[in-house]
C-alpha positions in Angstrom: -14.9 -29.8 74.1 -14.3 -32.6 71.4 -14.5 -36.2 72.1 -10.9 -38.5 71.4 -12.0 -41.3 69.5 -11.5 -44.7 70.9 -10.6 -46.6 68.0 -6.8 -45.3 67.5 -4.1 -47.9 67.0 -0.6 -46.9 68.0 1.7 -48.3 64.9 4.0 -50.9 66.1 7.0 -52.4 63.8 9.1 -51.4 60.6 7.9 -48.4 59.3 8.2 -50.1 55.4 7.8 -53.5 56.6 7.0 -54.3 52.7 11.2 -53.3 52.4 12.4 -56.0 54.7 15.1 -58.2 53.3 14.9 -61.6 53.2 17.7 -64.0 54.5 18.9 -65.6 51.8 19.2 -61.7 50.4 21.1 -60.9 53.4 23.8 -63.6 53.5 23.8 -62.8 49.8 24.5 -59.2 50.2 26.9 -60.4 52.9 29.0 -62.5 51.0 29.3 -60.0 48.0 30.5 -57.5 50.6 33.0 -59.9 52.4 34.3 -60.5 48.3 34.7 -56.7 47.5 37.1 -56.5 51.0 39.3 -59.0 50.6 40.0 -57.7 46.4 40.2 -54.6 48.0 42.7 -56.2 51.1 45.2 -58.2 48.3 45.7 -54.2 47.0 46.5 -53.1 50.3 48.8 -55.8 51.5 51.0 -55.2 48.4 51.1 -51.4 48.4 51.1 -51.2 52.6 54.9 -52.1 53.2 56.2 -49.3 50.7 53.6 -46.6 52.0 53.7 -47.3 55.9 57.4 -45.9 55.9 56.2 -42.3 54.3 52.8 -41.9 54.6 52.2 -43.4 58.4 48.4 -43.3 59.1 47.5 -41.6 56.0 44.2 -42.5 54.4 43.8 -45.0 51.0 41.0 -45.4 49.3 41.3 -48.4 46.7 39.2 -49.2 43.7 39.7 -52.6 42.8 38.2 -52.9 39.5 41.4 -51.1 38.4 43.4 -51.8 41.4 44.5 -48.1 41.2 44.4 -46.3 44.8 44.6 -42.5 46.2 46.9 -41.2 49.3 46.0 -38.5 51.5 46.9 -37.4 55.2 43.3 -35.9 55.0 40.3 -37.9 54.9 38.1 -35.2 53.2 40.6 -35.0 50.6 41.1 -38.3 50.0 37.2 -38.8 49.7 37.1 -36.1 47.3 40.1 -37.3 44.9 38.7 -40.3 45.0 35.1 -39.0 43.8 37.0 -37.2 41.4 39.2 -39.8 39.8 36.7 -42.8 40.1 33.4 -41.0 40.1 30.9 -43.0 41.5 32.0 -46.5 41.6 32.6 -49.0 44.9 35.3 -48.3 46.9 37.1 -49.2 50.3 38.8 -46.2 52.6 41.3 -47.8 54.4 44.2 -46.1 56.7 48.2 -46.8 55.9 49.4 -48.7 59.5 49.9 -52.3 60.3 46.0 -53.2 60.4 44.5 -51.1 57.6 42.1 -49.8 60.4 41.2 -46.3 62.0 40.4 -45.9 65.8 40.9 -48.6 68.5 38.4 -51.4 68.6 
């Protein structure tokens, strides 16, 4: 029968502590993501009023570089025209009703 050695150390912690991010990088990273919504919100709030009345919770995906946008009743398919059209670029999915948002919070 072997012997367990004694000297084993469970692992406690981050498994890539070296990957942690540091605060300032987080508020950073933060902030950039709170800009990219609300370019992305001014598109919606001037396209929402003419959609809502056709396209009732349909999904929008918005690239604001170019302010250009994609409509679909499908979310698959909107993902994948969007993909298409803008390739690989940032972009906010959205859906066409009085919040912009899916689902009940």
């Amino acid at each position: 029968m072997t012997q367990l050695s004694s000297n084993h150390r469970p692992r406690r912690g981050r498994v890539f502590p070296e990957r942690q991010l540091s605060p300032e990088e987080k508020a950073q990273r933060k902030a950039e993501d709170e800009v990219f919504y609300q370019r992305c919100r001014v598109i919606f709030n001037q396209v929402q009023p003419e959609l809502i009345k056709d396209h009732y919770d349909w999904f929008i995906v918005i690239e604001p570089n170019s302010g250009d946008y994609i409509i679909d009743s499908d979310e698959t398919v909107a993902r994948q025209k969007a993909r298409d059209q803008f390739g690989d670029t940032l972009r906010l999915m959205m859906r066409i009703n009085e919040t912009g948002t899916c689902g009940r919070i």
